[in-house]
Every structure is written in C-alpha cells, then in structure tokens.
C-alpha positions as CSV (number, residue, x, y, z in Angstrom):
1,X,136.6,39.7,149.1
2,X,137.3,36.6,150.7
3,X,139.0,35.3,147.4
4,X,141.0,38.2,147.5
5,X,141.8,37.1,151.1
6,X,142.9,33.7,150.2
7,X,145.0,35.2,147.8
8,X,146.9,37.4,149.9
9,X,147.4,35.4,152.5
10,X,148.6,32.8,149.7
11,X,151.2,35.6,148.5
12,X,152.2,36.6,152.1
13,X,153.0,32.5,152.7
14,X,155.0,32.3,149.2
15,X,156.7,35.2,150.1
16,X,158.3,33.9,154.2
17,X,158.8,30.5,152.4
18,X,160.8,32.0,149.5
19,X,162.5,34.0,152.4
20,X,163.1,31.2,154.6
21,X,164.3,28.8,151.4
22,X,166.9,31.8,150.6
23,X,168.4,31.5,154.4
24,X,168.9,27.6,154.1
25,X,170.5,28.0,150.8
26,X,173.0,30.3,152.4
27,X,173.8,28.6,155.5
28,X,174.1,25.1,153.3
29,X,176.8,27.0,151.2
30,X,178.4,28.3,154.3
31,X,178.8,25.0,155.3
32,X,179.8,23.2,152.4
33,X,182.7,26.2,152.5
34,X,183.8,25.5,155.4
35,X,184.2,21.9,155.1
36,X,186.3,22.4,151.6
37,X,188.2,25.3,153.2
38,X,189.5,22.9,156.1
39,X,189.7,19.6,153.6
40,X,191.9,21.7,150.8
41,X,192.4,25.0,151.6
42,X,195.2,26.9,153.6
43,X,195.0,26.2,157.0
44,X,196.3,29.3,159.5
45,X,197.9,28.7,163.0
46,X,200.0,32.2,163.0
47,X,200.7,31.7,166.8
48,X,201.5,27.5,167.2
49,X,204.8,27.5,166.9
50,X,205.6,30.0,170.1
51,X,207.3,27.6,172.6
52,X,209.9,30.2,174.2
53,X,208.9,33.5,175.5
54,X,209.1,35.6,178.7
55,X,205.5,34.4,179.5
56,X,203.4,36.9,181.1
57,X,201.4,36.7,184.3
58,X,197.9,34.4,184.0
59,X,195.2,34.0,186.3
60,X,192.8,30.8,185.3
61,X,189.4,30.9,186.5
62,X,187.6,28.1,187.0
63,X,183.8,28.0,187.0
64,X,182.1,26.2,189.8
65,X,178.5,25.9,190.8
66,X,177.8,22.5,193.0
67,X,181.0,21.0,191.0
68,X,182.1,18.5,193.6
69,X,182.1,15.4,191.3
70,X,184.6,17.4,189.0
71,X,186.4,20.3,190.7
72,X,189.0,17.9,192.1
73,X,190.5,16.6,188.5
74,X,190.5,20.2,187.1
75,X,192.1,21.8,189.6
76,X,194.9,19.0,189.9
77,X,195.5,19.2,185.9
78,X,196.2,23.1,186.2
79,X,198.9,22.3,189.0
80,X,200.6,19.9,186.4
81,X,200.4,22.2,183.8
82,X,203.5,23.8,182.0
83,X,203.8,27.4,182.9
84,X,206.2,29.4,185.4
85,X,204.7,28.6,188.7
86,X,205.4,32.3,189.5
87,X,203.3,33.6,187.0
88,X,200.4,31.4,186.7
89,X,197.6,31.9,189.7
90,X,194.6,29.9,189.8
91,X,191.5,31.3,190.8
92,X,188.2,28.4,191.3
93,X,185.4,30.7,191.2
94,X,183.3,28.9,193.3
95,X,179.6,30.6,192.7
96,X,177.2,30.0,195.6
97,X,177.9,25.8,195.8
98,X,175.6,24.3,198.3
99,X,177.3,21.3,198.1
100,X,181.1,19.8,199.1
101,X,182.7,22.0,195.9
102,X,183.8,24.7,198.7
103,X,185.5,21.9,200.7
104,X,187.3,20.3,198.2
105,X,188.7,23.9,196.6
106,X,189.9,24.8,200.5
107,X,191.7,21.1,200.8
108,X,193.7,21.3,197.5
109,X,194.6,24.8,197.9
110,X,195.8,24.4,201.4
111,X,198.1,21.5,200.1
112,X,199.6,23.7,197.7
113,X,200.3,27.2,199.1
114,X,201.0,30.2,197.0
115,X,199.5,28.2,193.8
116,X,195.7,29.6,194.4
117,X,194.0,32.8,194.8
118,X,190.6,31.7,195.9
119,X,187.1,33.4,195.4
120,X,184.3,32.0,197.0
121,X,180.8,33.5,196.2
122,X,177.6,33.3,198.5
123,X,175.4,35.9,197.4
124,X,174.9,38.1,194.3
125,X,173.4,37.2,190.9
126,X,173.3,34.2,189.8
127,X,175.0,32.9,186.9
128,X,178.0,32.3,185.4
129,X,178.5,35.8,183.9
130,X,178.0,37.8,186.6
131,X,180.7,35.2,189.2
132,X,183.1,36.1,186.5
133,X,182.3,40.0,186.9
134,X,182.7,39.8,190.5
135,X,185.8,37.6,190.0
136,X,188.0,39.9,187.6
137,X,187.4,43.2,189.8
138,X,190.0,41.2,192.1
139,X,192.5,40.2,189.3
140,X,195.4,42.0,188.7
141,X,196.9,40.1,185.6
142,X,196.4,41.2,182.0
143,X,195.4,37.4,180.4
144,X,192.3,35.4,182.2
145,X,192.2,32.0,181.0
146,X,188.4,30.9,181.8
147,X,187.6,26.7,182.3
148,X,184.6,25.5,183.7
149,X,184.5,22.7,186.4
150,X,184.5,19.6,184.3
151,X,187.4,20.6,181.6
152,X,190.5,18.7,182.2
153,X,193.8,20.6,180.3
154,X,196.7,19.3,178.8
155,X,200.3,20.2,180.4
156,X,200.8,23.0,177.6
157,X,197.5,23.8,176.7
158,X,198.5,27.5,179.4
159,X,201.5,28.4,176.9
160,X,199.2,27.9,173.7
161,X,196.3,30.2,174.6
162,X,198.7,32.4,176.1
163,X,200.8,32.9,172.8
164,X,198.3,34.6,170.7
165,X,198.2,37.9,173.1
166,X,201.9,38.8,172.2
167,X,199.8,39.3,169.2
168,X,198.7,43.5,170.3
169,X,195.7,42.7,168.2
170,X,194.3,39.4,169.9
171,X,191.5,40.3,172.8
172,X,190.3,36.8,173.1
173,X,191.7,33.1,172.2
174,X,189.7,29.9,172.3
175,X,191.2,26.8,172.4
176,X,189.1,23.0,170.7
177,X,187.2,21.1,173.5
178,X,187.3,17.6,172.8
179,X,184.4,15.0,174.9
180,X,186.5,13.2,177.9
181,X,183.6,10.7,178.2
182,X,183.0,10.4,174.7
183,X,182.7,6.2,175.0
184,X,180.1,6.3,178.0
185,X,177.0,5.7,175.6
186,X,175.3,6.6,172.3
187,X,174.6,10.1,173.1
188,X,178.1,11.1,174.1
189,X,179.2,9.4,170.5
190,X,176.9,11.7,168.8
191,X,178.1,15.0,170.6
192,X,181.6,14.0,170.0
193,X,180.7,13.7,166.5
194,X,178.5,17.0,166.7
195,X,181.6,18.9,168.6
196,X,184.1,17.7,166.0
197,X,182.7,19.2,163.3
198,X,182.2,22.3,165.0
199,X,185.5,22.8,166.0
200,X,187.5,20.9,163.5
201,X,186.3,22.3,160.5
202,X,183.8,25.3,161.6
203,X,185.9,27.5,164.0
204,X,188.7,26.4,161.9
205,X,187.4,27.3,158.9
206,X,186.3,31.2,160.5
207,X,189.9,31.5,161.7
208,X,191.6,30.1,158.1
209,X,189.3,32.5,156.1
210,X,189.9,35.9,158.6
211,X,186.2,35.4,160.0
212,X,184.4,35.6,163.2
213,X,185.9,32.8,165.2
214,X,183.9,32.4,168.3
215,X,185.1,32.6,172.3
216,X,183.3,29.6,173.9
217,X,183.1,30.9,177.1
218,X,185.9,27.9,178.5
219,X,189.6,27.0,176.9
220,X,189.9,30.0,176.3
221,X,191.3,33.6,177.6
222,X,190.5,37.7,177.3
223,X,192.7,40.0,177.4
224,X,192.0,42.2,180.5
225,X,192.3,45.8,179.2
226,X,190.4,44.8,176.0
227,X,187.4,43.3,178.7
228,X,187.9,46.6,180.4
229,X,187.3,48.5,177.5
230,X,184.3,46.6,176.5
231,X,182.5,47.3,180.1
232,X,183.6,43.9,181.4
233,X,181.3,41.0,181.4
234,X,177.0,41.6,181.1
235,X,176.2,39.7,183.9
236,X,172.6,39.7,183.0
237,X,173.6,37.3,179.3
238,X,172.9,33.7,179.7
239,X,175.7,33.5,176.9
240,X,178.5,35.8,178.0
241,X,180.8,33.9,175.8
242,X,179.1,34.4,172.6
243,X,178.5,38.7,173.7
244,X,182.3,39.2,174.7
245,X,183.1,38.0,171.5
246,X,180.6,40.2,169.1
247,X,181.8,43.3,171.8
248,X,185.3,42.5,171.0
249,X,184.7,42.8,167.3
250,X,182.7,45.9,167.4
251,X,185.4,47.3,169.3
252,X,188.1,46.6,166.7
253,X,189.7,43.4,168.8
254,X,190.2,39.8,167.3
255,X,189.4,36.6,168.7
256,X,191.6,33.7,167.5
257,X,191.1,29.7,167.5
258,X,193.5,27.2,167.9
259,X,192.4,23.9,166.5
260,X,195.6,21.9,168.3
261,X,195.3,23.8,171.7
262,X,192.8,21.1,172.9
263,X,191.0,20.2,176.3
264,X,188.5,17.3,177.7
265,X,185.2,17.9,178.7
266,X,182.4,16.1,179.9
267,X,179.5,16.1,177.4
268,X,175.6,15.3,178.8
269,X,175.0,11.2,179.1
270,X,171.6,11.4,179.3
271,X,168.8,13.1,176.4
272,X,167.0,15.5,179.7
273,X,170.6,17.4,180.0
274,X,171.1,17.7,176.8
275,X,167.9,18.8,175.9
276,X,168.2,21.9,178.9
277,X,171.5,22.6,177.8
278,X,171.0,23.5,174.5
279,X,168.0,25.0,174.8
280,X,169.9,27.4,177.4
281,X,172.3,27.8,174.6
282,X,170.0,28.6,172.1
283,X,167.9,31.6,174.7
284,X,171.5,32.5,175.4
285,X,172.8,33.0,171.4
286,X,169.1,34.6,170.9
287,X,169.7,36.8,173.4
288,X,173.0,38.3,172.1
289,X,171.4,38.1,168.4
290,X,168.8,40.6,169.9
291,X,171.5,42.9,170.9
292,X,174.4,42.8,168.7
293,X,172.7,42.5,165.3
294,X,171.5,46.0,164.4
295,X,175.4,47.4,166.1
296,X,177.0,44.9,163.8
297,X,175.4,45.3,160.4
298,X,176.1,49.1,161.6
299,X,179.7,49.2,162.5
300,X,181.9,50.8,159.6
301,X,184.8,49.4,161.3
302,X,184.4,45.7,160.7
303,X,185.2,44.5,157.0
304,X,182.3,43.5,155.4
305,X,182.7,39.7,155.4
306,X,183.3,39.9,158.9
307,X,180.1,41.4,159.3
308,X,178.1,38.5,156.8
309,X,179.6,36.0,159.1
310,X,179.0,37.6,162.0
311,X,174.8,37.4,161.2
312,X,175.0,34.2,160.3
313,X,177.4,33.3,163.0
314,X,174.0,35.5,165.4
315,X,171.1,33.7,163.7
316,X,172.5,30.1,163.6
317,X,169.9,29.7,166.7
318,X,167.0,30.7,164.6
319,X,167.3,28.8,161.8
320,X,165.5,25.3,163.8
321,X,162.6,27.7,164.4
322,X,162.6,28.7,160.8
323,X,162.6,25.6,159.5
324,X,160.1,24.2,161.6
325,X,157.8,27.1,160.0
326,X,159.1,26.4,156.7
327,X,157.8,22.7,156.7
328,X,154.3,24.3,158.1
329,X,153.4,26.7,155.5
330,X,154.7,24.0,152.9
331,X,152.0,21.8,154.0
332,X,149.4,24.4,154.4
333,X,149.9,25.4,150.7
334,X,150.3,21.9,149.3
335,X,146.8,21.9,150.3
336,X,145.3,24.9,149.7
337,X,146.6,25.1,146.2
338,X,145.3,21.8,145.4
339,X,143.8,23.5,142.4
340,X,147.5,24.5,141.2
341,X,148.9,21.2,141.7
342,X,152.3,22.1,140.4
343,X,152.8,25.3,142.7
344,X,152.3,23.0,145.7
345,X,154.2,19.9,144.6
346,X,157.2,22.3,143.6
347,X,157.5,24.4,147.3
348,X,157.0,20.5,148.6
349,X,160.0,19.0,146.5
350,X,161.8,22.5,147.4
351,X,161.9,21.9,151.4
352,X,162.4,17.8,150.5
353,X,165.6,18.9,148.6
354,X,167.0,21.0,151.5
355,X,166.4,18.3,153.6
356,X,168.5,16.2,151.6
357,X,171.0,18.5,150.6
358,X,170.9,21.3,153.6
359,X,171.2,18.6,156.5
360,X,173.9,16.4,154.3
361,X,176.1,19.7,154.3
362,X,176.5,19.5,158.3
363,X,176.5,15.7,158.1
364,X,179.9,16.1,155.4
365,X,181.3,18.5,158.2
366,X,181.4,15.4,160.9
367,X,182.5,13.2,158.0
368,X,185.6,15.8,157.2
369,X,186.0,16.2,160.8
370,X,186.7,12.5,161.6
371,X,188.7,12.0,158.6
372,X,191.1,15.4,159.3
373,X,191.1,13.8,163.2
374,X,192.4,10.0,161.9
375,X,189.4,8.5,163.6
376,X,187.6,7.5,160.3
377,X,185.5,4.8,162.3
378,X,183.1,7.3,163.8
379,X,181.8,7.7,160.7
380,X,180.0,4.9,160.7
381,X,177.6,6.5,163.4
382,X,176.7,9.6,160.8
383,X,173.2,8.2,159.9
384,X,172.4,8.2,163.6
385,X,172.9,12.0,164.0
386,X,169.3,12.5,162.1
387,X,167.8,11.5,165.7
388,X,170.5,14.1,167.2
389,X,169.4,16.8,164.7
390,X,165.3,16.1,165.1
391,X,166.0,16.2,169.0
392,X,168.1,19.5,168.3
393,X,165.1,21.0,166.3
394,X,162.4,20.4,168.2
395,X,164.1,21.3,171.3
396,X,165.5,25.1,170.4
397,X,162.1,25.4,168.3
398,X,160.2,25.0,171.8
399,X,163.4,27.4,173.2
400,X,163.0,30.3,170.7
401,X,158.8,29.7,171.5
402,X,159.3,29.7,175.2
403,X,162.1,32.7,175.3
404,X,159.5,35.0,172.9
405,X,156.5,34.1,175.7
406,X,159.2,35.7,178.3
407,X,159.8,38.8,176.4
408,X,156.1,38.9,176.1
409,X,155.7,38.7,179.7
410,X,158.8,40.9,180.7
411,X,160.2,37.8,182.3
412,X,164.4,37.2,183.2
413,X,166.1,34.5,181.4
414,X,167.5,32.5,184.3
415,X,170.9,30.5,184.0
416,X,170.9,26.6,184.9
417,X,174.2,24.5,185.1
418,X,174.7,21.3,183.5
419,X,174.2,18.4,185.2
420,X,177.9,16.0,186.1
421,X,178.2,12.2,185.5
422,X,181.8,11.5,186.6
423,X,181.9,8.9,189.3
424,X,185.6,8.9,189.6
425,X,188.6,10.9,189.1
426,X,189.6,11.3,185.9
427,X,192.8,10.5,183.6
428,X,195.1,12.8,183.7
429,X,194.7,14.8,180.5
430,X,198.6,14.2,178.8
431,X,197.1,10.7,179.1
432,X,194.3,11.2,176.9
433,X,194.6,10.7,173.2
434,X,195.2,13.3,171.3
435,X,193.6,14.0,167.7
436,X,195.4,15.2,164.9
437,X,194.9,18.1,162.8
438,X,198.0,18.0,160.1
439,X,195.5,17.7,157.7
440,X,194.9,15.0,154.8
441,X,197.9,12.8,154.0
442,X,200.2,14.5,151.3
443,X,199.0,17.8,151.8
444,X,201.0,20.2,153.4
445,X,199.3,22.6,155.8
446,X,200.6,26.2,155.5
447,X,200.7,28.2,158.5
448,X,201.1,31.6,158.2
C-alpha cells in the first residue's frame, strides 16, 4: 500500500508539472509572438492620423488620494493641453486626502475659472474604483479620460485618446505611459525597461493582431454609455482597469491602444513601493481572473482568439505562483526518484530550459522595445532585470498566498496608493523626450 502511495502521489506530481511545463511553453510562445509581431509585422494605428474634427465634449478625471507632491504639475499640464477649452472640463477627484491635495486643487481652480468641475470626496468606500463611481454619476459628457495624480500629458495627448470614439465600436482607449523619473536610480531604470516592453511591444502587439488590448486604468478614456451599459465601475475591484476592460469585451465593445499617444509617470524609487504595488496589482488581476474567466471562455460573442488571449491576458498573475511550484515538485522528484535517475534529471533539465529560454522571451521583449524606441543603450542594463524578475516572483507568489488566506477567511481586499517621490515640480511634458515608434529603419509601418 504505501508503495502504491508513493506511486500515486509520484503520478499526481508528474501530472501538475507536465501541466505547469505546458503553460510556460505557451506564454514563452506568446511572447516571442509578440516581440516578432512588433519587430516585422504590420503595425495598426487606424485612428493616429485624426488631427481635425468637431471634437466632442471631455471630462478628465484625475485621481487623487494625499497627492500634494504631484497634483500641482498634472493639473497645470491639462490646462496647456490642446483641446477646445469649451469642451474639455477637468474634474480632480480628490478621494478623502488628509493632506494639502484639497488646498492645492481649490487654488489652481480658483485661478482659472470655468476650466474645473471639482469633486471632493470625504466619506464613502475607499478606493480608487468606487471615487470614480461616485465621480461619473455627476458627469454629463460621453468620453472620460481617467489620469491619476502623478501622470504629466503631452499638449495633444486629449485629441489622440479622444479620436478612437468616432470609431462607434471603441468603448475604451489606452494611451503608452512612459517613467518621468526614469534616471532617479537603478530601480526606476529597470521599470522603464520593464514598462517598455509592456507597452511597446505587448499592448502593441494585442492591438496589431485584433487581440485583447488592455485599459490601464490612467491615459486612457471609456466611453460613457458603453460604462453605463456595463453597470458602471465595481467599486469593490482593487483593479477596476483590468475588469472594465474584460466587461467591455463580453459586452461586444473594443478597447484600442495607442503606442504614440504617450504620458509621464512616476515609477516607485525605492524596492518597499514597488514590492506593495505590484503585489496590489497582482490581488487586483487575480481578483478579476476569479470573475471573468468562466463568462469569457463562455461568451459566443467574442472570436475565439480573442478569448485565448483573454486567459492568458487573466492568468498572467498566476504564472509566478506556478512557477514557484513547478521548481518545488521538480526538486521533490529529483529526489524521490533517485532510483530512476533519468526521470528526475530530465523534469530538472526541463524547468532549467524554461528558465533559460521562458525568462529570455520577456528579456528579447525589452531588448525589441529599446531598439523600436532608438534608445539602444538601455540595453546594456538587461542582465540586471533577473534581480527585477526574482523580486517580481517572490513577491506576487507571497500575493497569490496571502490573497487565498483572505478568501479563506472571508476577508476584503483593501486598496493602498502608491507612495510619491517628486520633490519639485516637474517639466512640463512637451519638454520631455519623446520615443519613437516608426519602427526599424527601412521598414515601413502600415497603418491601417
């Protein structure tokens, strides 16, 4: 019996690591697509070239919650920025601030009357989600445009998230976000590097190829009636970016990305922040997985390759967790199979493979990314990102861990804002450098 045990339990190992193996392989493919999609392949920006229109009325919301170091510069970019002053309204949603955030958002809009609609918020729900709920019920305007605090926009960065909802298809647009501090240290090199790829070549990629491109939550915009239709936002969803967008689709609306539609943010400076803020990314995306996932694989209405990218686009937050479990059982059988010493030493040289050729694959997106953007030097920093990833892995492993105790327990996920570093104002954002995206030299990018 207690062979038989062994055995089973041997089989039952084989058969989560053969499972687990399977996953990696798909995701490494998925990304090696990607990356030859945006280095060869034809590249889409249907809505780019709109310049002249009769622009429709905009409200932009901006996120605040104890935003004082930052508030200032954003709100000062979006009075420079190019739109028809009568049909642009800016709205800081100022959620709650115990500190001068409320102050500063009264000064600036007193100096400029007639540009701001203001909402300030001192009870309700915490949380970014549910400021925005309580924010729209007062807007009249069929495009929100939603920044955080800390994102500085270019002077037509308004027109070219706006353009894509003369499209009657488009619920949702997200624009690239770019690091503003990007120089301050190590750290902020590697998430510039990190974001790059993500934008420059992943959502890229999803919008060249007619997949799931994916609202971020700022730079971007909804379309009211399509928000409406969808019940608004879920104020209880630590990442209401990530569940308008998977409502939108199963509702029949696209989301577009714009690669050159670009805005500066400020990334985390210090290894504590970033660690909390992706970890509430990754409880956030596992939270919208749990929900969405089921509907999605459902819906009849969504194309079948929109649905493959939309679970892999939902359990991109599991795979650290998976891994992690991977490497465990491939240990516990190299050793409990010392008897079969070619089973063991094969599953070992299986997960030492992926590592070489599954982490490379999100390594050659940065490397594309920096190469499409002219700023080939960055490169140099790649090796450095295995420290970034470990950090990455260990950190949503203990997430997905610590977010399964709370289900357990019946406990709420509770939202935490990202902690600011700006000491003073920043450059004005037609100031910053902008990267390019007109694709290698000689080839022609094809917009259609």
């Amino acid at each position: 019996m207690a062979f038989n045990i062994r055995t089973a339990g041997l089989d039952l190992m084989t058969a989560i690591l053969a499972a687990i193996i399977c996953l990696l392989v798909i995701y490494t493919v998925r990304h090696y697509l990607f990356t030859l999609n945006r280095l060869f392949g034809r590249q889409r920006q249907p809505y780019l070239d709109i310049e002249q229109a009769t622009w429709p009325a905009v409200v932009v919301c901006v996120a605040a919650h104890n935003e004082e170091r930052v508030i200032a510069d954003a709100l000062n970019a979006l009075l420079e920025v190019d739109y028809p002053r009568d049909k642009l309204i800016i709205m800081p949603v100022n959620d709650r601030s115990t500190d001068g955030t409320r102050a500063i958002i009264d000064r600036i809009a007193a100096a400029h009357p007639g540009r701001f609609t203001l909402f300030h918020r001192d009870s309700g729900r915490p949380g970014k989600a549910a400021a925005l709920r309580d924010a729209t019920a007062r807007i009249a305007a069929e495009i929100i445009i939603v920044f955080d605090a800390d994102y500085l926009p270019a002077r037509g960065l308004i027109k070219q998230l706006v353009a894509p909802f003369f499209d009657p298809e488009v619920g949702a647009i997200m624009g690239r976000v770019v690091p503003l501090n990007a120089g301050a240290n190590l750290l902020t090199r590697l998430l510039d590097l990190e974001r790059a790829g993500g934008y420059q070549v992943d959502q890229a990629a999803r919008m060249n190829l007619g997949l799931v491109p994916q609202y971020g939550g700022t730079v971007g915009g909804v379309r009211r009636c399509a928000l409406e239709e969808i019940g608004g936002w879920n104020s209880d969803m630590l990442a209401e970016d990530t569940d308008v967008t998977f409502r939108l689709l199963q509702h029949g609306w696209k989301t577009v990305y714009q690669n050159r539609s670009e805005c500066y943010e400020e990334v985390p400076e210090v290894w504590p922040v970033r660690i909390r803020q992706i970890s509430r990314w990754s409880r956030g995306h596992n939270q919208v997985m749990g929900r969405n996932l089921m509907q999605l694989l459902k819906n009849p209405r969504i194309s079948l390759r929109e649905r493959a990218d939309g679970v892999l686009l939902l359990c991109v937050f599991i795979m650290p967790p998976l891994l992690v479990i991977g490497w465990s059982i491939t240990i516990i059988q190299f050793f409990m199979t010392s008897h079969q010493w070619l089973f063991g030493w094969l599953v070992l040289s299986g997960m030492v493979a992926y590592g070489a050729f599954g982490t490379n694959a999100a390594f050659f997106e940065m490397a594309a990314a920096t190469y499409l953007d002219g700023n080939r030097n960055r490169i140099r920093l790649l090796p450095l990102n295995i420290f970034g990833f470990l950090v990455s892995l260990v950190a949503i492993s203990c997430a997905a861990f610590s977010q399964c105790m709370d289900a357990l327990r019946k406990r709420e996920l509770v939202w935490h804002k990202t902690e600011r570093f700006r000491l003073t104002p920043a450059a004005p954002a037609p100031e910053l450098p902008l990267p390019s995206d007109s694709g290698l030299p000689g080839l022609a990018a094809e917009v259609s």
